[in-house]
C-alpha positions, -999 to 999 in steps of 0.1 A, spaced: -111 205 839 -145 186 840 -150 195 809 -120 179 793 -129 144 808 -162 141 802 -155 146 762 -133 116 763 -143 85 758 -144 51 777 -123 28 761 -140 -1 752 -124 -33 768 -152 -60 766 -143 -81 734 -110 -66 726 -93 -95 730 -116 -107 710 -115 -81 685 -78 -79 684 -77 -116 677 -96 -118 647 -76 -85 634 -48 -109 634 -60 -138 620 -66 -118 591 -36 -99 589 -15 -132 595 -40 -153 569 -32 -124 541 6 -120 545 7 -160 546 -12 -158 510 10 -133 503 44 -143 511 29 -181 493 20 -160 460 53 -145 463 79 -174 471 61 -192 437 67 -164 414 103 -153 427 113 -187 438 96 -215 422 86 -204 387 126 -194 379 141 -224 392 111 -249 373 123 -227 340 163 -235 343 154 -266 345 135 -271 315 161 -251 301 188 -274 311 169 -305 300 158 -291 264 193 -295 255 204 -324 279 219 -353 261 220 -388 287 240 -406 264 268 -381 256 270 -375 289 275 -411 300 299 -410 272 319 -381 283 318 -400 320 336 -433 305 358 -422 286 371 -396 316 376 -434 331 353 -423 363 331 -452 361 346 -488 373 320 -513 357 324 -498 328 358 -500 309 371 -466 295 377 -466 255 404 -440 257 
């Protein structure tokens, strides 16, 4: 039986708080970057291309025309 104990170890408790601290900080500094990286290229980048795509094709003045003649605009008189 003294045999078993003395093969094991001490754990070692001076600076693990310490230790175990800075483990986090890295792990939490990384899956920040991460998560950032991610939420661009999923998020970001998709919704920045619809709307180019919107506004390559995006007429003001039709639509404005489309709005006065539907009669939705009060300073401006409908033409139909």
């Amino acid at each position: 039986m003294s045999e078993v104990t003395a093969k094991i170890p001490k754990p070692v408790l001076r600076g693990l708080h310490n230790t175990s601290i800075k483990r986090n900080l890295v792990v939490a500094t990384v899956l920040s970057i991460v998560s950032g990286v991610a939420f661009n290229y999923l998020y970001v980048e998709p919704k920045r291309q619809a709307y180019a795509d919107f506004y390559k094709t995006y007429d003001a003045n039709k639509h404005f025309e489309r709005i006065k003649n539907a009669g939705l605009l009060q300073s401006v008189p409908s033409d139909a």
